[in-house]
C-alpha positions as CSV (number, residue, x, y, z in Angstrom):
1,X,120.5,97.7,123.8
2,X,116.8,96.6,125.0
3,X,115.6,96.3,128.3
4,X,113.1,93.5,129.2
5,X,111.8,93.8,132.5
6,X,111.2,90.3,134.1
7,X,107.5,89.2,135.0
8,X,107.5,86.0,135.9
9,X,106.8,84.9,131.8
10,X,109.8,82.9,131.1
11,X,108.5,82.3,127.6
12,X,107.4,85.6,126.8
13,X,111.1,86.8,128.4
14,X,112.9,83.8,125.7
15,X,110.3,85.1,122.4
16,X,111.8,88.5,122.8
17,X,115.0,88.0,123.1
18,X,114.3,85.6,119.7
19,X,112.6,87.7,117.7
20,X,114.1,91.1,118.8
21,X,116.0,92.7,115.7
22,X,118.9,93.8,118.7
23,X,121.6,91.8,119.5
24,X,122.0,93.2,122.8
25,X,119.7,92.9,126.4
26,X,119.2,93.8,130.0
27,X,117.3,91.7,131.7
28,X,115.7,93.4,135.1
29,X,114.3,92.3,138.2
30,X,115.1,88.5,137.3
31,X,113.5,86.4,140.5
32,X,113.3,82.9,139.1
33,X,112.6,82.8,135.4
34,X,113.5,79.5,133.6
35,X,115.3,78.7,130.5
36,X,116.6,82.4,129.8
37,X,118.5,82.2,127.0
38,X,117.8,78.2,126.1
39,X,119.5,77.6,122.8
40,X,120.5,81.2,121.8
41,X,123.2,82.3,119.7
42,X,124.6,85.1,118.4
43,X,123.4,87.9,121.9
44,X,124.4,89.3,124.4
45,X,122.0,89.3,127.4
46,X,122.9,90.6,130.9
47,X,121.1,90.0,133.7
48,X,120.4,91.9,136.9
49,X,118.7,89.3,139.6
50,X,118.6,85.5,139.9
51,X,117.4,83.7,137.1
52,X,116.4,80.4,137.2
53,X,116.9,76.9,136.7
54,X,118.2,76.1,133.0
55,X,119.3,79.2,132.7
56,X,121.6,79.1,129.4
57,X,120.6,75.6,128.7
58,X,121.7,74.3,125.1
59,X,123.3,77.8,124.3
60,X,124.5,78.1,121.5
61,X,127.3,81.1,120.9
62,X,125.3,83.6,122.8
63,X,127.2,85.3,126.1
64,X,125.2,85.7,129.1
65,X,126.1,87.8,132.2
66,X,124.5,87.3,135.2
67,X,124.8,90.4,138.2
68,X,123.5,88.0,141.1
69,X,123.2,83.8,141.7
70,X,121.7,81.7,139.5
71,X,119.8,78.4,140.0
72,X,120.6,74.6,139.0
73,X,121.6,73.5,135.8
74,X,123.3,76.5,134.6
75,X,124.2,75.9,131.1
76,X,122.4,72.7,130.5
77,X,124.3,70.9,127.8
78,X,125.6,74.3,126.2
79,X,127.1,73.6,123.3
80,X,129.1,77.4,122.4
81,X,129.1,80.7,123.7
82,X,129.7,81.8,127.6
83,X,128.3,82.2,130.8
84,X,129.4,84.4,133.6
85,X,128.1,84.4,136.8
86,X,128.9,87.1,139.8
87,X,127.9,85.2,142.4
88,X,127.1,81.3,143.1
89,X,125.2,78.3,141.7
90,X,123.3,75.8,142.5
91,X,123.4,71.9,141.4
92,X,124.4,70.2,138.2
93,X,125.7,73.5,136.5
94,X,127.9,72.9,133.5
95,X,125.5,69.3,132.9
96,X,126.2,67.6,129.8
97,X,128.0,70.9,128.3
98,X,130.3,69.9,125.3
99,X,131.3,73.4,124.6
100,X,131.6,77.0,125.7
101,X,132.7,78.5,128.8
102,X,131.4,78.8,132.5
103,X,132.6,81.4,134.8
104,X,131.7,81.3,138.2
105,X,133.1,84.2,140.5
106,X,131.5,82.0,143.8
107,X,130.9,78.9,144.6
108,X,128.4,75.7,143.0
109,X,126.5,73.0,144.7
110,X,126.7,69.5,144.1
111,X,127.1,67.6,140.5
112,X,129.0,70.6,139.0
113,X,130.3,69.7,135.6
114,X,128.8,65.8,135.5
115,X,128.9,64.5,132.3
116,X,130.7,67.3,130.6
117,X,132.3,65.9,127.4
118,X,134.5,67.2,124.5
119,X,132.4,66.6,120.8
120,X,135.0,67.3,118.0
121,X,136.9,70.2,118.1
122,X,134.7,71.5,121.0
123,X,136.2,71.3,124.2
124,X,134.3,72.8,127.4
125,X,136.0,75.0,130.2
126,X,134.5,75.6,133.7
127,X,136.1,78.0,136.6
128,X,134.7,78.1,140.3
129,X,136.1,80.5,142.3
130,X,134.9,79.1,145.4
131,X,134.5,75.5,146.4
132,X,132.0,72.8,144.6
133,X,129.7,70.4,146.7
134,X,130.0,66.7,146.2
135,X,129.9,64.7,143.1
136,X,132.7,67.4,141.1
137,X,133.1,65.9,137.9
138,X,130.9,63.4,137.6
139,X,131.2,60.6,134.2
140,X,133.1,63.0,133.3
141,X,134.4,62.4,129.7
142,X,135.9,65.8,128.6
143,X,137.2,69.4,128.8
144,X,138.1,70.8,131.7
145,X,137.3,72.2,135.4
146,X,138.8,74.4,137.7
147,X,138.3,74.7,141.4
148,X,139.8,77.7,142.9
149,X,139.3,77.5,146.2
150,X,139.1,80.9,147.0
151,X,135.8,81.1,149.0
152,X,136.2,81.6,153.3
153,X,133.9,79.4,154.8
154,X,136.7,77.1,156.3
155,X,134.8,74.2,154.2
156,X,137.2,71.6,152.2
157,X,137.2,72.7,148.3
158,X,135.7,69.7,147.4
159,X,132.9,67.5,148.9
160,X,131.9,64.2,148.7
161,X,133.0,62.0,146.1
162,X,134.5,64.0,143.8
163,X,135.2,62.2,140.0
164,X,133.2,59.3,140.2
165,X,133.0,57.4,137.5
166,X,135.2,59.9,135.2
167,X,137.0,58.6,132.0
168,X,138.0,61.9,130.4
169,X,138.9,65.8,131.0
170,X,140.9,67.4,133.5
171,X,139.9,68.5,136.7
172,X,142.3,71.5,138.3
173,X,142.2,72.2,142.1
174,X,144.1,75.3,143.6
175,X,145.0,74.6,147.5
176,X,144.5,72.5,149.7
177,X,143.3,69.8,149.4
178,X,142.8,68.1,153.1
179,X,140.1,66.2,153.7
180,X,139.0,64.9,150.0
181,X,138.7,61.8,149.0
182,X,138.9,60.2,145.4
183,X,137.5,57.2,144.0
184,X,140.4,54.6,142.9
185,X,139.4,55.3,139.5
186,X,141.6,58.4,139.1
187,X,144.8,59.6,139.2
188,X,145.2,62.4,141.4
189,X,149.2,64.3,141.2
190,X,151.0,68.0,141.9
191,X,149.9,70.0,138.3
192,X,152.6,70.4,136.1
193,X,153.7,73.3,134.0
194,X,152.3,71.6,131.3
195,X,149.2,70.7,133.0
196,X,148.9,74.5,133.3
197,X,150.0,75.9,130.1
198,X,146.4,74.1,129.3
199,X,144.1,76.7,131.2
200,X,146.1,79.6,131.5
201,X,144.4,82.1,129.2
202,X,141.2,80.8,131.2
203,X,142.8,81.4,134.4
204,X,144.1,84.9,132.5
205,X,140.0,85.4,131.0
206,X,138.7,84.6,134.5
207,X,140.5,86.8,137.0
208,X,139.8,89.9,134.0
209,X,136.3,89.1,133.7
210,X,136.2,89.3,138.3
211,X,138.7,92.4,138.1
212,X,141.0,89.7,140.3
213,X,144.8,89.7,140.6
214,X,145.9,87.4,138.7
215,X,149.5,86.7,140.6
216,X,147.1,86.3,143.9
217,X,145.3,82.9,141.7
218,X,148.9,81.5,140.7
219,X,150.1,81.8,144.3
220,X,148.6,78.4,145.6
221,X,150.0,75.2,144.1
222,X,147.6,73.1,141.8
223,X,146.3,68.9,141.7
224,X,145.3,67.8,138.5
225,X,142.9,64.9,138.6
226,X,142.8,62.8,135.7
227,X,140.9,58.7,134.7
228,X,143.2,56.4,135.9
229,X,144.6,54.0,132.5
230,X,142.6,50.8,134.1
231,X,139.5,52.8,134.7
232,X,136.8,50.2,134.3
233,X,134.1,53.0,133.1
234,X,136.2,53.9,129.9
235,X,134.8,50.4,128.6
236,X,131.1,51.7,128.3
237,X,131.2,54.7,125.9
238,X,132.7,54.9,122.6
239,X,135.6,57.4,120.8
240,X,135.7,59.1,117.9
């Protein structure tokens, strides 16, 4: 494993971990550095700080841990691979992903998960454990998200305008649920067992990955928000 001790080079920091013969990083004292990790595949790279905006962006199969927060746009249209984060986001984290995985043990600002899509046989999975700001889901168009709810701020799970303009995906939200509002655009209805079966081993990943029990995330009822049949957005974009 090599350790690369952040500097405030974000290039220099992305070079090394590209050229390095090892498959396997630290990355200390992370204040700020963009673009770790942009378009990687194939290492592992932990991270002890806060790395910056981008962070992940376009991964590629490369798993990235980060001991700390991390800025916006974690995972900038990611494509494989995983990101785990031990504490919060900021905005637009999951943006444009179309694969891979996004584990969040806190809570993420506004425009988490807009524009997330499914692209063949890719299908993208993102878990919050706290609550999301406003704009959830925006355009979505594929795979899935998961709101636990689990943070204690006394703050609704969801903020404004949550699923605007969706037309594909699931979105899953544990608890309560007073106070949102949805556009008329989706449907919004109790999760069934079915609806479940589909992120279970997530759910399963997740509360493994955050040493959480398990039973304690399953004891609070889910809503499963999905595009309402007459959504007027599903018009614009074309399926495969």
């Amino acid at each position: 494993m090599q350790t690369i001790t952040a500097c405030g080079d974000f290039a220099a920091i992305n070079r090394t971990l590209r050229e390095s013969t090892d498959d396997s990083f630290v990355i200390e004292n992370c204040l700020g550095e963009r673009f770790v990790g942009a378009g990687l595949s194939g290492k592992k790279i932990r991270i002890n700080g806060i790395p910056g905006n981008a962070l992940g962006a376009y991964l590629n199969g490369a798993e990235i841990e980060v001991f700390g927060n991390a800025q916006e746009a974690v995972g900038d249209t990611m494509n494989a691979g995983s990101i785990v984060i031990h504490g919060r986001v900021g905005d637009a984290a999951g943006y444009a992903m179309r694969g891979g995985k996004i584990f969040i043990k806190g809570s993420a600002g506004y425009r988490t998960g807009i524009h997330m899509k499914a692209y063949r046989d890719k299908s993208p999975v993102m878990v919050i454990g706290g609550r999301c700001g406003s704009f959830l889901g925006e355009y979505l168009a594929g795979g899935a998200i998961v709101v636990l709810g689990m943070h204690d701020d006394g703050k609704c799970v969801v903020g404004n305008f949550p699923c605007t303009g969706m037309h594909g995906g699931k979105v899953f939200i544990r608890g309560s649920l007073e106070g949102a509002r949805f556009p008329s655009g989706v449907t919004v209805r109790d999760a069934t067992d079915d609806d479940l079966s589909e992120i279970r081993s997530d759910i399963a990943e997740y509360c493994r990955v955050f040493g959480i029990d398990e039973t304690l995330v399953w004891s609070e009822r889910f809503t499963v928000i999905t595009p309402n049949s007459s959504n007027p957005y599903k018009q614009m974009y074309v399926e495969n």
